[in-house]
N, C-alpha and C positions, 0 to 999 in steps of 0.2 A: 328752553332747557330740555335737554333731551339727553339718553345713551347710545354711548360709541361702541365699538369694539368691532377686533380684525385680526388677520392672521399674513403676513409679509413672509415667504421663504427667501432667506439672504444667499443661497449657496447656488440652489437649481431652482426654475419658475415651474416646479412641481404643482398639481395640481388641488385647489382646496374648495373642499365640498361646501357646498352654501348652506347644508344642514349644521356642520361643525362649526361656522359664523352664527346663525340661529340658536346653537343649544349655548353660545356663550352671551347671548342679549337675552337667552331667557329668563337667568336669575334676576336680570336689572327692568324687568318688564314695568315695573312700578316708575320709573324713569322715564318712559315713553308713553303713553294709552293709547295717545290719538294715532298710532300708525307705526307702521318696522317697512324698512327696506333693507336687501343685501345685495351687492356687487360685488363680482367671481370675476377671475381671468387667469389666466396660469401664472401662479408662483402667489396669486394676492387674492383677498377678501375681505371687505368691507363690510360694516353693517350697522345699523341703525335705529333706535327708539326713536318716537315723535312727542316730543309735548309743543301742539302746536300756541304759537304765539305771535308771528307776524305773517303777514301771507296764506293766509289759511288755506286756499286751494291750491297753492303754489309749492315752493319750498319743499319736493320732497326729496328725502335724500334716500343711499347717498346721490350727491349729484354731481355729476358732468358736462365739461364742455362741450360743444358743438363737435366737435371734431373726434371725441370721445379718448383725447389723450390726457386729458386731466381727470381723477375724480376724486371727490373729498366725503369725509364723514365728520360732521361737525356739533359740537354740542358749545352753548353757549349765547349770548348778544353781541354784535360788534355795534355799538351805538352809533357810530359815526358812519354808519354803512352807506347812509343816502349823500352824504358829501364825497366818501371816497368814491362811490360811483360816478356819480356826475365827471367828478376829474377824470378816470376812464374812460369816461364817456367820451370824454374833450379828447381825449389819445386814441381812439376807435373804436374801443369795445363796443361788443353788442350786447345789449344783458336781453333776456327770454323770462325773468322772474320780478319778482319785487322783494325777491328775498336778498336776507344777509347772506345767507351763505354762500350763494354766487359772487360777491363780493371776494369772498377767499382766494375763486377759482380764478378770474381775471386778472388778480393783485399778484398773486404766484407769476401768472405769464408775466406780466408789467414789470415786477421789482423783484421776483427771488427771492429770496431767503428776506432780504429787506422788509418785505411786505409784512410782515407781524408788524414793525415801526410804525404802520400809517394806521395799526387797528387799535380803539378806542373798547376796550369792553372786559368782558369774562369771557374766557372761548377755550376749550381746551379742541384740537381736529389732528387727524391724518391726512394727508393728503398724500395721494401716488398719481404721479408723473412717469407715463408708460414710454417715453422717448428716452427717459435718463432709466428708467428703471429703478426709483427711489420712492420710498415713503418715509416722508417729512410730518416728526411729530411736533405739535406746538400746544404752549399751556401758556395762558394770561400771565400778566406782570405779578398781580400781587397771589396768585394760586386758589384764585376763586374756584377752579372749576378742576375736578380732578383727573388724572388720566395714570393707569397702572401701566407697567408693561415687564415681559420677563423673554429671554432668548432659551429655546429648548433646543432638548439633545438632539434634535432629529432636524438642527439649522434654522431653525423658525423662529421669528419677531413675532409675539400673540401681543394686544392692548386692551385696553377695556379701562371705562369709566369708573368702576368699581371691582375690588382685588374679586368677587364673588366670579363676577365674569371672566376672570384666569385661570379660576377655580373648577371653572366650566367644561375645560379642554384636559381631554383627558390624558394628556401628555404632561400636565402639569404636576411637578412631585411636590409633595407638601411635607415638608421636614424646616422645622422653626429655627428659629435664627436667634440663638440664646441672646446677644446683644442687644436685639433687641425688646425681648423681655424685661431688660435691665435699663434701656431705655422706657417703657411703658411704667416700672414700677417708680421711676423719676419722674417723670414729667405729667403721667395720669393719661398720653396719647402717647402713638409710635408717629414717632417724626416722620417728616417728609422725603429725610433719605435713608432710610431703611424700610423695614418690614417683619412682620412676623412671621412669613410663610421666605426662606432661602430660598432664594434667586428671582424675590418680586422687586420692581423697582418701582418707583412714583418719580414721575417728571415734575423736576422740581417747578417750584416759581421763576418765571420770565425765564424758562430755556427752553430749546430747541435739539431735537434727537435726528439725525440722516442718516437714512439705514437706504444701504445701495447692493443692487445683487453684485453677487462676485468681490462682495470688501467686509473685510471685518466688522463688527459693529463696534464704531468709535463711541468715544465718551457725548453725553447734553454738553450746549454750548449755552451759555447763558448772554441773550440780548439786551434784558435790561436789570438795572439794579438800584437800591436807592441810597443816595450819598447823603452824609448830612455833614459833607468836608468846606461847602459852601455858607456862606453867612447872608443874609438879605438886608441889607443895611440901609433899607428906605424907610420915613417915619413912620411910626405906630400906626397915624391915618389912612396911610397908603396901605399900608399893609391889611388894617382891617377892611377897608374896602374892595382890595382885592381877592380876600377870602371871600366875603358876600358873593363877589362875581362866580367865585369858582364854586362853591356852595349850589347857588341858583342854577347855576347851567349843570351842573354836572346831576343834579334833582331829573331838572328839564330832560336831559337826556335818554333817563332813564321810564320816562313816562310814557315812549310810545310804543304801544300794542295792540293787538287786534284782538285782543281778548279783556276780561276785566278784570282793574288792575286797583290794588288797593295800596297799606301800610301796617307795617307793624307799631304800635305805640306802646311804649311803656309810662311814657311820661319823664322820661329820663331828658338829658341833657340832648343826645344825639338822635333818636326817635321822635322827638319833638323838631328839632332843628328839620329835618326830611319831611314831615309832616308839614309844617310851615311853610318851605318851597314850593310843596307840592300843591297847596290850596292856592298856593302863589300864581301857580302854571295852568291851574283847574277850572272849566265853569260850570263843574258841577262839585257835587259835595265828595270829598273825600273821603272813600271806604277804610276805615279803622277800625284794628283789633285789640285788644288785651285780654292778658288772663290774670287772673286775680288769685285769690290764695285767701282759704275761709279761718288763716291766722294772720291777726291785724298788723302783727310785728313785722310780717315780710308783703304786704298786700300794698301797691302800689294804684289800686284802679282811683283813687282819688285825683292824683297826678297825670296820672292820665287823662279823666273825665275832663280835669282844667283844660288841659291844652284843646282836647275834641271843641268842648266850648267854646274856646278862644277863637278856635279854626271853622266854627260850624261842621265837623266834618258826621259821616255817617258813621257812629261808632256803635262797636258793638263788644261787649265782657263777657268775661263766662269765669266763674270761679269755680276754682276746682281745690281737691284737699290737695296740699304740700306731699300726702302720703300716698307717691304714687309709681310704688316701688311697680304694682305687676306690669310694669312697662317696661321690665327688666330686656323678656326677653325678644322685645319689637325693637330694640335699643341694638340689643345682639347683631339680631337679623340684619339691621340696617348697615352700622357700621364693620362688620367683619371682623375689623380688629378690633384688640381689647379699648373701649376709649371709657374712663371713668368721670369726667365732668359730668358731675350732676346736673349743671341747667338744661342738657341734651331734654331730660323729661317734660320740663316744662315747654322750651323751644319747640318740641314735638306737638303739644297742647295748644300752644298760641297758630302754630302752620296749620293745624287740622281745623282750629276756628276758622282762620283764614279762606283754606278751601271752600268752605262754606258758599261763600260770596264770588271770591277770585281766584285766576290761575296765578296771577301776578302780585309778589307784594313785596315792597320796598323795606330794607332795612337800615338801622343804626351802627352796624358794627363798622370797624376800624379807626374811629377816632380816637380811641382811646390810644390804641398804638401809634397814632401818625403827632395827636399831639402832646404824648402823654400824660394822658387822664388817668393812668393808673394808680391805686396808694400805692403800691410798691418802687412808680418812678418816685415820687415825692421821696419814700424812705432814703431811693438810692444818693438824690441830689443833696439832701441834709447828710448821709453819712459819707459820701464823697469829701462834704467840705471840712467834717472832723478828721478823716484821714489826714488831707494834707497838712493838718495842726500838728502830727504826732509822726515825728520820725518810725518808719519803717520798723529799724531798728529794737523798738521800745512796743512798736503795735501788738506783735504776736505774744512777744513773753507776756506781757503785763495785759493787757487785754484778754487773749486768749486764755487766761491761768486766772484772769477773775469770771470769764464766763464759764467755763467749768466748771466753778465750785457754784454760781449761783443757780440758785433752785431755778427750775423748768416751773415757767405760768402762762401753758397752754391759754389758758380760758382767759387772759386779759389781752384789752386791746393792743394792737404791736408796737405803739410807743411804751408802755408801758413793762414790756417783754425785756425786760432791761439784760436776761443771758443772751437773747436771738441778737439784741444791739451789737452787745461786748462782742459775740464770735464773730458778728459780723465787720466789726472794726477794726476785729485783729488777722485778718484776710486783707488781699485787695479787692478793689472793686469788682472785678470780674468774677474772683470767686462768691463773694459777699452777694451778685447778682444772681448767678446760677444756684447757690442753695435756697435762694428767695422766692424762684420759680418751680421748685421739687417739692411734688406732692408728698415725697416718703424721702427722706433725706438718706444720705450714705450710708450711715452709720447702719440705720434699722436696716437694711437693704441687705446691706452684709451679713447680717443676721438672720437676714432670711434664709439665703443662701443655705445648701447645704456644701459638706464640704469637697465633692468632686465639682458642683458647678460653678460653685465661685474661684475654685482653681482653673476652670475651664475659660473665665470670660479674661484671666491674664492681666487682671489688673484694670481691664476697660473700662472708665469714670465714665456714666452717663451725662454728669456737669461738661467736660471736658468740651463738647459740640457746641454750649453756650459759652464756654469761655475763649475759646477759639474764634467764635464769628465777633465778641466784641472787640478782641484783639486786631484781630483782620479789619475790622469797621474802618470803612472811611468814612472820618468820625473827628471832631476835634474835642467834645466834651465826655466827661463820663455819663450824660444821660443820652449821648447822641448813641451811643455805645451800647447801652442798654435796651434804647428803642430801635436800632437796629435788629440785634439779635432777635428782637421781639417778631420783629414785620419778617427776617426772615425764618424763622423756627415756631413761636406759639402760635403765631395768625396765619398761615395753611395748616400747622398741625393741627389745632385746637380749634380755633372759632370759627375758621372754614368749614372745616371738614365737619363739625359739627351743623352751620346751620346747613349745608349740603346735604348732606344726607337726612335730614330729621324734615326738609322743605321736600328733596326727590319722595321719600317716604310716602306723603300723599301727593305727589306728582303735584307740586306748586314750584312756580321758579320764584325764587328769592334775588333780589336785585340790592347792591349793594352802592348806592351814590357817595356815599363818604369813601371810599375805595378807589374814585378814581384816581389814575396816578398822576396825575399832573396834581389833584390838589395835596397827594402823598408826598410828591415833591415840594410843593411849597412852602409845607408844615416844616418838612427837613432843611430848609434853611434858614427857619424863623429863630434870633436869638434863644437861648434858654430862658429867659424871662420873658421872653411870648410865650412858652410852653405852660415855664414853672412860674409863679410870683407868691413866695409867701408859703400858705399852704394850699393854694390853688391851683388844681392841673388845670390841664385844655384851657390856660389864661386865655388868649387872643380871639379863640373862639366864642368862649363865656362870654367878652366884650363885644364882639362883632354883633352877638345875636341878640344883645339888650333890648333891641326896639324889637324885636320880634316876639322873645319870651319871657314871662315874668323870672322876678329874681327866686321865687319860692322853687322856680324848675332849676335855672340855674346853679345857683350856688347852694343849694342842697345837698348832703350826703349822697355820695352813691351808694345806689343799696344792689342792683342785680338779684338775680332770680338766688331763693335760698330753700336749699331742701333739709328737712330735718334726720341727715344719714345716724346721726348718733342713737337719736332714739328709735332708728330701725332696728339697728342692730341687737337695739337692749330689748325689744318688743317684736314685732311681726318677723323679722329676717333674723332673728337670735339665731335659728333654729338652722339656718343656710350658713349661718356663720361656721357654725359647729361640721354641716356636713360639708363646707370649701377643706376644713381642718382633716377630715376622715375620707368616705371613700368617694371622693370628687374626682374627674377628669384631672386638675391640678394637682390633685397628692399623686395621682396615676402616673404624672411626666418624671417623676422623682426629683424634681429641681429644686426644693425647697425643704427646709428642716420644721416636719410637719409637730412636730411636737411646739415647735414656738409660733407656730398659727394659730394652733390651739391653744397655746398659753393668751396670746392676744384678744383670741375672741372671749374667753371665760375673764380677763382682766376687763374687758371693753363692759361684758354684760353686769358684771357687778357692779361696774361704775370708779373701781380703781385708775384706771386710764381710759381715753379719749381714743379709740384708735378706729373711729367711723369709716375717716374717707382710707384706710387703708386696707379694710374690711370691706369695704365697695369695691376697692382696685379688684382686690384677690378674686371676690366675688365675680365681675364683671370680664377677668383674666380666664376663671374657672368656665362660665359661658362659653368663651370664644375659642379655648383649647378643641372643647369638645366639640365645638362644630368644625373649627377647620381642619382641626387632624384625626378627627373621627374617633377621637377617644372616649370612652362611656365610667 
């Protein structure tokens, strides 16, 4: 795991100083400890963070071929490094390393642009090829690993792993990108194709950018994608064993290092599942973490301890309070933009335990999205099947005009939510999806607005980006549709970009096994009754891991990391509530009608309404103004 960044002139192979590649790897120093390289030539410049992890005397970048017509800056794992090589090998290459990233540099001569197809891993790299005169940017299938990049006035391609690093170059204008605010105050992150500083981009998931001197800079081409248009129609047995296989190995893969490599445990469904491969693959004991929470209602180390037991693994907890707002502004620093999920806090608390022990440590996410394990798929599958009961026709008036009138109960569980059901019934599904996944729904949002910016954004629906990709989905059901949009828009918006950043923070690389895509893909063609059955998500999985994990881990509520943002706001951060409402960086931008901020926060602290997590958004929006546009 390591930081990139570079500077390409697309017009003339003008000269770039190797200080101006250095001041832009400086802010991401935290990304690299064990080492920085930079590589200069007219028109180009490379450069490089080290968090060493395979290779240790080896592997420094960036690095070049023999003949010094290739050279690359790579951050990432390609797991399969030592098979792709060997087959080079068998074709002539000569490798000089034991490193992965040579791997990059030999697979570009051999196969071209193709060569991302044959890598197995997280990698986001540059690579420039001084015979074509090109830099070739490439990011992982699923957007594990991030890569910014922006074209300036003066003909220049600049990239970097993190927006701070673009930040860096003083050519860089920093003027905010209203839509995007409008997406942030939806979704609680800025997606993966915008930004909040105009004219930044993020290379999305599984695409490729070729930037050539003397040519304009064309649009990403996207190489890979995930279908769920296919059906797996082989029995349930076959199929659960074939998960097993791809489970195990895809663990296995992730377990080689030259440095010491542990896991994260919460005791959950998919944390436990990793952890069990891995004692699987291990002959020694298995480094484990958790953190815990000194309130019982959200404290999972019990579930945890089970599985450690189960596993003998080496575990180690640390409880800390739920109230752990002054980590506001490490939160800030790290992610740049405004990003308001709260488990960022905790995520950060379990990585820094981590550190402890190891550089390397394995995680649980993506299974929820691949087979979904989410309450929200469940909602969407039961309300899916009541649509097609009730003529179109009949949906909106009659539904839509009883949930209206019914009173709003925030505080009860979402079946029980019976106005969120009604409006939700009297939409179609796409829409009914996308206000499921909005932190702050339309309606308040507008209301935020003041009335020159919400003229300004022209009607732009932050929904629209989720209803559009389930539309697009190649997709044959409404949850296939659902969990599409999800893997491509929340999981690099949201879960990535979170454990990414909050793991680089204290320079640990987070490895992701439930992520690989082959087993992404085989989730995507398992019936929806492998997915969904009853009121059980990640069915086939649940089943698969019976002999592995007890049923008390399994079929237990999910609980996820839980902060108590309400009684911030009413307690210790009242008082930050009050000045986002007054003379904050955010009242400074004028984009919002500050008198109903303030009405929000004096309604929130009384206890009249709930308005926590949107009092975090504002909060955490407030932070990130004033750093990136230098507002006070």
């Amino acid at each position: 795991m390591c930081g990139i960044a570079g500077i390409f002139h697309l017009e003339t192979a003008k000269p770039v100083e190797e200080a101006r590649v250095r001041a832009m790897l400086g802010p991401m120093a935290h990304r690299g400890p064990d080492g920085s390289g930079v590589w200069t030539a007219p028109g180009v410049g490379l450069g490089h963070l080290r968090l060493s992890i395979i290779d240790l005397e080896g592997g420094a970048q960036p690095m070049a071929t023999d003949d010094g017509q290739l050279i690359v800056t790579y951050n990432g794992e390609i797991y399969n490094f030592a098979e792709i090589r060997a087959e080079l090998e068998a074709k002539g290459h000569v490798f000089h390393s034991h490193s992965d990233t040579e791997v990059i540099l030999h697979g570009w001569r051999q196969w071209g642009e193709a060569c991302v197809e044959h890598f197995v891993g997280m990698f986001a790299f540059a690579l420039h090829d001084r015979r074509t005169q090109s830099l070739w940017l490439v990011r992982d299938r699923l957007g594990v690993k991030p890569l910014h990049y922006a074209q300036l006035y003066d003909g220049s391609l600049i990239f970097a792993s993190e927006l701070k690093g673009l930040l860096a170059h003083p050519m860089m204008r920093r003027e905010p990108e209203l839509s995007a605010v409008e997406d942030y105050l939806a979704y609680g992150y800025v997606p993966d194709d915008t930004s909040l500083v105009k004219g930044v981009r993020k290379l999305g998931a599984g695409e490729t950018l070729l930037a050539v001197r003397g040519k304009p800079l064309g649009r990403p081409s996207r190489y890979w994608d995930i279908s769920f248009a296919d059906r797996d129609t082989r029995s349930a047995k076959v199929q659960e064993e074939e998960l097993v296989d791809l489970l195990r190995r895809s663990v296995r893969s992730r377990m080689v290092s030259d440095v010491p490599l542990g896991a994260f445990l919460s005791g959950g469904v998919d944390s436990s599942t990793v952890v069990a491969f891995m004692a699987e693959n291990s002959r020694e004991a298995v480094r484990t973490c958790t953190i815990g929470f000194d309130d019982a209602s959200v404290d999972e180390t019990a579930h945890a301890d089970l599985i450690a037991r189960r596993y003998a693994t080496d575990h180690r907890t640390r409880i800390v309070s739920p109230d752990d707002y002054p980590l506001i502004d490490t939160l800030t620093t790290h992610f740049d933009e405004p990003f308001a999920d709260v488990s960022a806090l905790p995520t950060y608390r379990v990585c820094q335990l981590a550190r402890e022990q190891v550089t390397v440590a394995l995680s649980g996410d993506g299974a929820d999205e691949a087979f979904a394990g989410y309450r929200r798929h469940l909602f969407q599958h039961r309300e899916e099947k009541l649509r097609s009961l009730i003529p179109g026709s009949l949906r909106g008036p009659l539904l839509g005009g009883l949930g209206a009138i019914y009173p709003k109960a925030d505080w009860l569980p979402r079946p029980l939510r019976a106005k969120s059901t009604l409006l939700g019934l009297a939409v179609d599904g796409a829409e009914a999806y996308a206000n499921s996944v909005s932190v702050t729904r339309a309606p308040m949002r507008a209301k935020l607005w003041n009335d020159e910016h919400r003229a300004a954004l022209s009607g732009y629906r932050a929904e629209d980006r989720y209803i559009l990709a389930m539309r697009d989905a190649p997709a044959r059901d409404a949850i296939d549709r659902a969990q599409y949009a999800d893997i491509r828009i929340w999981l690099p918006g949201d879960i990535l970009t979170k454990v990414d950043r909050m793991s680089m923070a204290v320079s640990l690389e987070a490895r992701e096994p439930l992520l690989d895509h082959r087993l992404i893909e085989f989730a995507a063609r398992l019936p929806v009754n492998q997915r969904i059955r009853g009121q059980t998500g990640k069915y086939l999985m649940k089943k698969a891991m019976e002999p592995y994990l007890p049923p008390s881990i399994l079929y237990r509520q999910k609980m996820g990391f839980v902060t108590p943002i309400a009684q911030w706001f009413r307690g210790p951060l009242a008082g930050e509530a009050r000045a986002v409402a007054g003379g904050s960086a955010l009242a400074r931008t004028g984009w919002f009608d500050m008198r109903r901020v303030a009405a929000l926060a004096e309604q929130h602290k009384s206890g009249l309404h709930n308005h926590g997590r949107l009092l975090w958004q504002l909060l955490m929006l407030d932070k990130s103004v004033e750093r990136l546009f230098g507002i006070k």
